[in-house]
Structures are given as structure tokens and as C-alpha cells.
C-alpha positions in Angstrom: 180.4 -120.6 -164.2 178.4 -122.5 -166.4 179.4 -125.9 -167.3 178.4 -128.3 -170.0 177.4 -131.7 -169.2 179.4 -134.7 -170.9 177.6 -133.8 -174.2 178.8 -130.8 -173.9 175.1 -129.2 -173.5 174.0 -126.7 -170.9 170.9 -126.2 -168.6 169.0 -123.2 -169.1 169.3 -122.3 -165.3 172.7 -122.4 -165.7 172.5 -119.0 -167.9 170.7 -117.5 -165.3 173.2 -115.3 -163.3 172.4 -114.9 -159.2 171.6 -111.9 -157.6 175.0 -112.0 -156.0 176.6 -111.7 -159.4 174.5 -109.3 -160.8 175.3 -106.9 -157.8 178.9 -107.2 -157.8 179.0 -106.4 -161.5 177.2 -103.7 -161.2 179.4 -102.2 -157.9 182.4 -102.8 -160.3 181.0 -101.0 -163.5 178.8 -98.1 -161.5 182.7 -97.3 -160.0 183.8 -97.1 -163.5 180.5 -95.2 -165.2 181.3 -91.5 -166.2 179.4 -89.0 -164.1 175.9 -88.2 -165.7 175.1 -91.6 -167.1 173.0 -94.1 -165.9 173.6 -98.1 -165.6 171.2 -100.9 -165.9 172.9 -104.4 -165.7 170.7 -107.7 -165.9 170.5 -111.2 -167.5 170.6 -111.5 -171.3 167.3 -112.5 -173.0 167.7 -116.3 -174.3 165.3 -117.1 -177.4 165.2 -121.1 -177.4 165.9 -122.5 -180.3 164.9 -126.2 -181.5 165.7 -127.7 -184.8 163.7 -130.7 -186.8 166.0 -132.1 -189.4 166.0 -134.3 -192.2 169.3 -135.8 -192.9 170.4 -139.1 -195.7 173.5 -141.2 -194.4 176.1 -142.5 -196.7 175.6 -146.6 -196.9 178.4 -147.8 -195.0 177.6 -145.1 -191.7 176.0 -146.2 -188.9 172.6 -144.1 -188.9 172.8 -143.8 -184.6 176.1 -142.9 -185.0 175.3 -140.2 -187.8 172.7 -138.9 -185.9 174.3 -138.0 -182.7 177.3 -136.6 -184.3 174.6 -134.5 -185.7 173.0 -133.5 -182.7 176.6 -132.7 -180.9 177.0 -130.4 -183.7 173.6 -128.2 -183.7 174.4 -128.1 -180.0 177.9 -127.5 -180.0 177.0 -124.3 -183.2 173.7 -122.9 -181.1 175.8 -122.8 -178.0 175.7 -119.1 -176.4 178.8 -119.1 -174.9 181.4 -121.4 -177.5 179.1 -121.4 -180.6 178.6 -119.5 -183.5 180.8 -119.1 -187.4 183.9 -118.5 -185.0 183.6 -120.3 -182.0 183.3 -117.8 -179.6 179.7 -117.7 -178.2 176.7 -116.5 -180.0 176.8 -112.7 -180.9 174.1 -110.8 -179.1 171.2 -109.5 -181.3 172.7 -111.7 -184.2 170.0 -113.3 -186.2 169.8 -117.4 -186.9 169.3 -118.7 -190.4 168.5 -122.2 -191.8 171.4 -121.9 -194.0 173.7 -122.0 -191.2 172.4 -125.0 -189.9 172.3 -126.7 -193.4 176.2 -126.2 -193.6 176.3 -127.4 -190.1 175.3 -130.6 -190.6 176.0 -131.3 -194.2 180.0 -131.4 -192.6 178.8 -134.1 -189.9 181.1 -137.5 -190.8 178.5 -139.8 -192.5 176.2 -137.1 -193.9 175.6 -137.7 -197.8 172.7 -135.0 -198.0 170.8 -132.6 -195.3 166.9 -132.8 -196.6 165.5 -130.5 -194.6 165.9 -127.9 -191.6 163.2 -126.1 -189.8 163.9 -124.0 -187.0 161.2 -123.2 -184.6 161.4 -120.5 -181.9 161.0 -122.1 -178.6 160.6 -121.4 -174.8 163.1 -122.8 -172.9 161.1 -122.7 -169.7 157.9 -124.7 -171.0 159.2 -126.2 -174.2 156.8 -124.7 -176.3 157.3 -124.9 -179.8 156.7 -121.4 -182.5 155.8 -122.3 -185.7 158.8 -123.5 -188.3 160.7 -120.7 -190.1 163.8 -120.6 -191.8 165.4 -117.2 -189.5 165.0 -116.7 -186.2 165.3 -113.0 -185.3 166.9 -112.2 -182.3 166.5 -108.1 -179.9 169.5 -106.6 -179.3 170.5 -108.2 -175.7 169.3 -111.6 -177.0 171.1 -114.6 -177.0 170.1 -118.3 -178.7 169.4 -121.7 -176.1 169.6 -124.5 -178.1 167.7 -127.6 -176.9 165.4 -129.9 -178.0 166.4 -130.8 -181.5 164.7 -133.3 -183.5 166.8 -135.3 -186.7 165.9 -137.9 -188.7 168.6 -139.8 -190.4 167.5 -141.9 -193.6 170.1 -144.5 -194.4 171.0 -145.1 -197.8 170.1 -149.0 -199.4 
């Protein structure tokens, strides 16, 4: 079982299910196949995910404050397992747009205007960064790993 740290943010080798796992699940579907069909069960693909964000605060919030409220909630939406529209994990093979991630942070308490929102496909294992685009595709057995995100809060004189 994966489980979030006090931010609520998960590890990518935490994702990662153990051999152990993957064999029992398979014994318990391979019982279950019909006859004549063949099984393949492994880990999902995870495309990483990091955001650079431009965001103005209203005058009387705290920019810190603004900001981190921010990144809880790219963290909490990208999640695989509790984000997405509904809150019930990331669909597999479902694309990411920037527009989601406008409307995102746009409802973040202290948030007067979101400025700008790259995405950038990313590898989780060595942090490199794609170059910015505003959709992320995704294969059919992929997943989204947030981490990483960059925002910039202007506050407002």
C-alpha cells in the first residue's frame, strides 16, 4: 500500500509493485482467465509530470501561504491514485491539459489570476525535464507522477 507523506505526496518507488504482488495477482486472475486467452500482468507505465507556474496573489494573502496551497493542489489533482476531475485516481491512458491545471489553481484561496502554466514531461527516475507543452499525452497503461513543480506567486502592491 502506498502512502502519502504529511503533504500528502508519494515516492515514485512506492508505485512500484514487488514481485510478490505481481505473482499473486496474476495466480488470482490466470484462475479466473477463460481457456484460450493469454494474461500479461505488470506495473503501469508512470509519465512524470512537472509544472512551472506563474500565479498573482490577492493583496491581503500571504504569498508563502498562496504558494503552497498551490502546490498541495497540483499534487493533490496529478495524484495517480486520488487525483483527477473526480477524485478517484488518474484514468489510465487519459491525456493532461494545461487547462486543467489553470482551473486548478485559479480555485487555490488567495489566487487573483493564474499567469502562466507549462507542463513539461518528465522522468521521475532522473528528474529530467521534456520541453514545455500545454498536453501531455499519455499510452494506454500510462499513468501521471507528479513531482517537481515549480510556482511563482507575484503579490499584488
Amino acid at each position: 500500500q502506498a502512502v502519502p507523506d504529511r503533504g500528502g505526496r508519494l515516492r515514485f518507488e512506492q508505485l512500484v509493485p514487488g514481485e510478490e504482488l505481481l505473482s499473486r495477482v496474476t495466480s488470482f486472475l490466470d484462475d479466473r482467465r477463460p481457456l484460450g486467452t493469454r494474461l500479461s500482468v505488470g506495473p503501469p507505465y508512470y509519465q512524470g509530470v512537472t509544472v512551472v507556474a506563474t500565479l498573482h496573489s490577492f493583496r491581503a494573502a500571504h504569498a508563502e501561504r498562496v504558494r503552497a496551497e498551490a502546490l498541495d493542489a497540483l499534487y493533490a489533482y496529478l495524484d495517480p491514485l486520488t487525483g483527477g476531475a473526480h477524485r478517484e485516481g488518474w484514468p489510465f491512458g487519459r491525456p493532461l491539459r494545461a487547462g486543467e491545471i489553470f482551473a486548478a489553481l485559479q480555485r487555490v484561496p488567495g489566487v487573483e489570476l493564474v499567469d502562466e502554466v507549462l507542463l513539461h514531461p518528465a522522468d521521475p527516475l532522473t528528474g529530467r525535464r521534456g520541453d514545455a507543452t500545454d498536453r501531455i499525452e499519455l499510452a494506454p497503461s500510462a499513468l501521471l507522477f507528479p513531482f517537481d513543480h515549480r510556482v511563482r506567486v507575484i503579490e499584488a502592491r
